[in-house]
N, C-alpha and C positions, 0 to 999 in steps of 0.2 A: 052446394056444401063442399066445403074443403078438406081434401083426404091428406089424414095422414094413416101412413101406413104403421101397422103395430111391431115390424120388425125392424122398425131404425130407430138411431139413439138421435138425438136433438138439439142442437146449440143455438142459445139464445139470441144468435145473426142469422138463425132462419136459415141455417147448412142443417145434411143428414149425412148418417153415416152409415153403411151397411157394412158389416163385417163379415171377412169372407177369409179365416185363417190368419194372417198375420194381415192382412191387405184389406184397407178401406176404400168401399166407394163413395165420392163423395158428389154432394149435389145441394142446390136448392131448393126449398121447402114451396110447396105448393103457395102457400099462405106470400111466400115471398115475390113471385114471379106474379101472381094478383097482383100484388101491391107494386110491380114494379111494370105491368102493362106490357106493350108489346114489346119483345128484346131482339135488337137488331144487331148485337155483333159483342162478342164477350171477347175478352185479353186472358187465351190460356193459360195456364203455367206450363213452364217447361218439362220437359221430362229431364229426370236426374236431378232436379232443383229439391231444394230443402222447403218446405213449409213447414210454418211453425203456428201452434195450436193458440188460437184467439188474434193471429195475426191474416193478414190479405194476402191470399193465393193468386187471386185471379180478380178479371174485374168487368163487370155486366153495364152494356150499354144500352137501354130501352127507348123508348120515344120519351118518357116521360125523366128519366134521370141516369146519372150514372151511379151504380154500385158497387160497391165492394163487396167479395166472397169472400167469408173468414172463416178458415181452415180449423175445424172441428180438433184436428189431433196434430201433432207433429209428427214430422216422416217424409221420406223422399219418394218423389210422382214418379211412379215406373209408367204410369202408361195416361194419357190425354183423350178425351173424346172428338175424334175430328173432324166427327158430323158437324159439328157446331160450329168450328169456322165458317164451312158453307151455308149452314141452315141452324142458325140460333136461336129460332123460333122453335125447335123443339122441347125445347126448356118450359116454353111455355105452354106446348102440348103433353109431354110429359115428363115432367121435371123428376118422378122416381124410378122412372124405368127410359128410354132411350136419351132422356135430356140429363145424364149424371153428367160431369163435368172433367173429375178425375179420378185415376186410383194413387192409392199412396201407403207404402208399406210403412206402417204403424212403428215410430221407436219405441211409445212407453204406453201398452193396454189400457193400464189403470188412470191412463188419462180420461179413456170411454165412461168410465166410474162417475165422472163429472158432467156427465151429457143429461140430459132429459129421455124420460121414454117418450110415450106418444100421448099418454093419459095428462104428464106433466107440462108437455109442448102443448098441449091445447089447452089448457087451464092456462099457459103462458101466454099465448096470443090473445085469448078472453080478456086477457088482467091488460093488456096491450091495446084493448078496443078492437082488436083486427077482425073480431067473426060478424058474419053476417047475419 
């Protein structure tokens, strides 16, 4: 069964985001890292770099394809997870708790407003054919 957890908000490229004061973690969705098999080497974003909400932060390489990470919110990456360089396979062990990707200080809240909770993101994947 595929966990989503009930404290992140949800964009429909299968990112989450945990909010933590002005500061988002951001990561991919269980549902995603399934569907993308096993991931051998992701393209971080930088620290200090701009991402921009519905646009590609970073970029996931699995055996089965490459993917694009599209960045939930806009804001600049204060900080990169660099377990993943060495071991990107923990994305796909746990992609909500040691497998996040980045943090990113939030420009504009009310963009979160536009996210999915966890009840919606599953009703989204269902409607998507994704659940087992």
């Amino acid at each position: 069964m595929m966990k989503i957890p009930e404290d992140l908000k949800y964009h429909k490229e299968h990112t989450w985001v945990r909010l933590s004061g002005k500061k988002a973690i951001i990561g991919i969705t269980d549902y995603a890292q399934e569907q993308l098999g096993d991931i051998v080497y992701i393209d971080l974003p930088e620290v200090d770099s701009e991402v921009e909400a519905n646009a590609e932060m970073a970029e996931i390489e699995s055996t089965k394809a490459t993917s694009s990470v599209i960045a939930p919110v806009t804001g600049v990456v204060i900080e990169v997870n660099e377990d993943l360089a060495e071991s990107p396979e923990i994305i796909n062990e746990d992609p909500y708790g040691k497998g996040w990707i980045a943090k990113v200080e939030i420009e504009d809240p009310s963009e979160l407003d536009e996210l999915m909770d966890a009840g919606e993101y599953a009703r989204f994947i269902e409607e998507e054919g994704g659940t087992k």
